[in-house]
C-alpha positions as CSV (number, residue, x, y, z in Angstrom):
1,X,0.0,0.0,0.0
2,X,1.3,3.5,-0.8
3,X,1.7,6.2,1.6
4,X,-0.7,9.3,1.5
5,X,1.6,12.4,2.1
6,X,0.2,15.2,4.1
7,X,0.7,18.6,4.1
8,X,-0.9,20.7,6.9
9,X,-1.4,24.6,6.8
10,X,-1.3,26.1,10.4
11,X,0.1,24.7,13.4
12,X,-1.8,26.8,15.7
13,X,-3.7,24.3,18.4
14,X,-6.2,23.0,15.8
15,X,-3.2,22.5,13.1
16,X,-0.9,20.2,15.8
17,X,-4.1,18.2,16.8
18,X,-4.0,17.4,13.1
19,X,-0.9,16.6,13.1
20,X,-1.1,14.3,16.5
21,X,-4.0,12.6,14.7
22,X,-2.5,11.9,11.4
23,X,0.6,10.5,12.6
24,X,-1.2,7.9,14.4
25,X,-2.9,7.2,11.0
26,X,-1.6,4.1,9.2
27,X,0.1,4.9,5.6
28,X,-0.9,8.8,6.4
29,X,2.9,10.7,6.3
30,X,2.7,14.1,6.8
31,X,5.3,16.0,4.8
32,X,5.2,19.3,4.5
33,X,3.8,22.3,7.2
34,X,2.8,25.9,6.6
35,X,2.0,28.2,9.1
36,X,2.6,32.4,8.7
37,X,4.3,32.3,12.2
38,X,7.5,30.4,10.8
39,X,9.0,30.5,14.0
40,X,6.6,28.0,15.5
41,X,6.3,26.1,12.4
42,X,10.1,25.3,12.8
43,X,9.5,24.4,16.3
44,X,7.2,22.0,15.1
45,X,9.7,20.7,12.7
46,X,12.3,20.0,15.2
47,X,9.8,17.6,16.9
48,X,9.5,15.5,13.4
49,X,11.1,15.7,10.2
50,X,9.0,17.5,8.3
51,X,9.4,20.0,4.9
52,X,8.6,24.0,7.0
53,X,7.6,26.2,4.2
54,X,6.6,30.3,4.6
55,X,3.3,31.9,3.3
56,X,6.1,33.2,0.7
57,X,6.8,29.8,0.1
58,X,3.3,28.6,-1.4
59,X,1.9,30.3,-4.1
60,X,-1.4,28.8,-4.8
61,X,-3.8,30.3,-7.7
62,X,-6.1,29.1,-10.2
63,X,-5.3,27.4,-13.6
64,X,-6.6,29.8,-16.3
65,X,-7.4,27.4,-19.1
């Protein structure tokens, strides 16, 4: 069975509940966190090897087709 790779925006108290839950999730690997406090995000990352990117970082739009 494959992995399902998580990435989770925020890692206010709702964001590392998410983040406690999925890791106890079997095949669910969280991979990547984005939070606008970086700081904390990073702290977060320490605990768990996890990809920290910035709200600079992620650049999401719409595909104009």
């Amino acid at each position: 069975m494959r992995n399902i790779r998580i990435g989770v925006t925020g890692v206010g108290k709702i964001g590392k509940t998410h983040l406690e839950l999925y890791s106890k999730i079997e095949g669910a690997e969280i991979v990547a966190i984005c939070d606008v406090n970086e700081q904390e995000a990073k702290k977060v990352e320490n605990h768990r090897n996890i990809q920290v990117y910035s709200r600079n970082d992620i650049k999401i739009g719409r595909d104009h087709h």
